[in-house]
N, C-alpha and C positions, 0 to 999 in steps of 0.2 A: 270733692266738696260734699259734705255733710248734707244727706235732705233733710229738708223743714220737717220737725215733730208732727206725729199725730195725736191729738189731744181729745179725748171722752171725757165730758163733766157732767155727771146726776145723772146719766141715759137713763129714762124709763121707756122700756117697752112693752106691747102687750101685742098677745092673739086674739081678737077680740076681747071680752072684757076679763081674759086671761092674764094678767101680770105674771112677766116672766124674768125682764131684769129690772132691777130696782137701787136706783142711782149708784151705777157705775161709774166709777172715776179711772183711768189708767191715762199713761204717757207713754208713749214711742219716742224715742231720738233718731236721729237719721245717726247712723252707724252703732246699734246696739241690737240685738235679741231680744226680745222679750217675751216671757210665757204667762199661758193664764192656762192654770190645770184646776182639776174640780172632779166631783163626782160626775157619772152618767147624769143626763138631765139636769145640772145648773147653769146651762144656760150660754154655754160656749160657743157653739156653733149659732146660738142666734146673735150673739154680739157681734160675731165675725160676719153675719150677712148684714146686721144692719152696721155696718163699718162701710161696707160696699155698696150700700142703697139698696139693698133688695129689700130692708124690711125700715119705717120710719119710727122714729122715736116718737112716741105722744110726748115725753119731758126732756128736757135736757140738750146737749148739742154738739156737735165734730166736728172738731178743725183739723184741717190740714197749713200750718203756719200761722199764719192771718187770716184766711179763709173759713168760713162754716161751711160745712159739704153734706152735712143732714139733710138737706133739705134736696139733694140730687139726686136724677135718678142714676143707675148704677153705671151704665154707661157714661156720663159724667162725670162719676167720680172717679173711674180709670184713665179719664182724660184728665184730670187733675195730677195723677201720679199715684191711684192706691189700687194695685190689681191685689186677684185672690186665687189661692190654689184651692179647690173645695175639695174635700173628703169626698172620696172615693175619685180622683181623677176626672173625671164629666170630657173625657175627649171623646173625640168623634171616630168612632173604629174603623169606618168605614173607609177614613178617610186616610193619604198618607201621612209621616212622619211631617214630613216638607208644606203639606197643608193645613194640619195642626200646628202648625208653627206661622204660618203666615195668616192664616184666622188669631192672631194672640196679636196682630199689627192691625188689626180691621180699623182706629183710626187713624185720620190723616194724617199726624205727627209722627206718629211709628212706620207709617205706608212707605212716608218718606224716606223713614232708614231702614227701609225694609234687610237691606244687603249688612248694613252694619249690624243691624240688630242681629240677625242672623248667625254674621259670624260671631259676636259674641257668644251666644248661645253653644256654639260649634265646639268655641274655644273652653266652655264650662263641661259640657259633655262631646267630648270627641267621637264617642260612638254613637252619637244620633244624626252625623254628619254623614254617615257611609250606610243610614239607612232611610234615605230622605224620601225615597219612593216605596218603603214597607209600608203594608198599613198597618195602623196604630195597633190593633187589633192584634197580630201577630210578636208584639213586645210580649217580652218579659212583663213583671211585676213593678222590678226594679225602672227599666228601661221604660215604660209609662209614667211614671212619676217620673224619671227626668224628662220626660216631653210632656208631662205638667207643668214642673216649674220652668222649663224655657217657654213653654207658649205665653205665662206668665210674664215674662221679660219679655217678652217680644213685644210689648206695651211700655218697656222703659220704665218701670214704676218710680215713685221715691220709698214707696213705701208697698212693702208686699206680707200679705197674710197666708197665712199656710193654716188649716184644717184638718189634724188629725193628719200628717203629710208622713209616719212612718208605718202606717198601715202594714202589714202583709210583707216587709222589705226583708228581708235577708242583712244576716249581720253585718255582712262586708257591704251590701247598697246603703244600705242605711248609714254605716260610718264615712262613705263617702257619698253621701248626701250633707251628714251636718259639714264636713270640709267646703265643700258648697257654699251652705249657708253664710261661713264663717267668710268664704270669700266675699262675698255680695256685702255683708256689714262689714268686712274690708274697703269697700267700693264708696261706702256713705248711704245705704243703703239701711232705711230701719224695718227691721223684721220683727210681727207679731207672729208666735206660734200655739195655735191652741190644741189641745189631744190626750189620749189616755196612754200614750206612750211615757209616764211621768218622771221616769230617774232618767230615760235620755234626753227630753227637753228641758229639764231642769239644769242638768251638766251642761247643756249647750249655753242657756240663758245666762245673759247676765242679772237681770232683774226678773220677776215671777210674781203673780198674783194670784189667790188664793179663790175661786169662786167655789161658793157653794149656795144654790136654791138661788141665783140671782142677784145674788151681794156679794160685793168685794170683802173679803173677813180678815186676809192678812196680804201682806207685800213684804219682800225681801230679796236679798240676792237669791238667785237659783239656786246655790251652795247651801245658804241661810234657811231658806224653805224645804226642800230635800230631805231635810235633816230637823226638820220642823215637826214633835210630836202631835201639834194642829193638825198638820198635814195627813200624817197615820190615822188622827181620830176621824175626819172627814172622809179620807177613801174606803176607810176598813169599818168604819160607823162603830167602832169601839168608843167604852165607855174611857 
């Protein structure tokens, strides 16, 4: 079953009396991709934290279905169903594979399937199953990013955001990562991906949003935008 949409209408945000996004509009479906690519600095990686309650709108408002979830803090809105994969991985190195992964279940709902959760996760990447007592710290590149996004699931999201998530990957991790991806929006599962990886998340996306300096400027299929001369003149600041 399809999760419930996440929906962004007018978000403004500011760092102090810094405006930084300036009414953002986008939609999530539960079982669909969808990218927001942009220059360095406009404003990506702060939509995606206040997506997650780490950062509050002064305008505008987030639902998840019927629900507004702006107003949560971030820990709440993972209990709602919206976890996040942040840029640069933020796991715990110290710690093992098996306990980055059961810190991604820290609430009660997920605590509860802790064994199922798990095995799903096992069954997305099978090589993180046979390293459950490595510590984190000792992965690969590739193999931290998948014990990013399984800690992620390990909270059961409806809806999961990914951060710049092909960083530093190798061709071959990276192409089976979007396979991944592809499975989870198989699952009912709606994925936001934001990053400077642009011709691979755009081929992944089915839908794609255009930020530049904190405005949405254009939307189209992933195809559509890719291929979008906007597009060139925004990353390349060609006239």
């Amino acid at each position: 079953m399809a999760a419930p949409p996440l929906s962004v209408r007018d978000l403004e945000v500011f760092y102090g009396e810094a405006q930084v996004l300036y009414r953002v509009s986008l939609e999530v479906s539960g079982g669909e991709i969808v990218a927001v690519v942009g220059p360095n600095g406009s404003g990506k990686s702060t939509l995606l934290r206040t997506i997650q309650g780490l950062l509050h709108p002064r305008r505008g408002e987030i639902r998840l279905g019927d629900e507004r979830i702006d107003g949560l803090a971030a820990h709440e809105v993972v209990g709602r169903g919206v976890a996040c994969i942040p840029e640069g991985r933020r796991l715990f190195l110290s710690m093992t594979v098996r306990e980055n992964l059961e810190v991604g279940a820290y609430l009660p709902a997920a605590r509860q399937r802790l064994a199922q959760n798990l095995g799903s996760v096992h069954t997305l990447f099978p090589i993180l199953q046979g390293k459950g007592k490595v510590l984190a710290a000792t992965l690969s590149g590739g193999e931290q990013q998948m014990l990013a996004v399984g800690r992620g699931l390990m909270a059961q999201p409806k809806v999961l955001l990914l951060d710049d998530p092909f960083m530093g990957l190798a061709p071959r991790t990276l192409a089976g990562l979007c396979d991944t991806l592809r499975a989870l929006c198989g699952q009912g599962i709606g994925i936001l991906i934001a990053g400077q990886h642009v011709r691979r998340i755009l081929t992944l996306a089915g839908r794609a949003y255009l930020l530049e300096q904190g405005r949405i400027t254009d939307e189209a299929t992933g195809s559509q935008l890719l291929h979008s001369p906007h597009l060139r003149r925004a990353l390349l600041n060609t006239a």
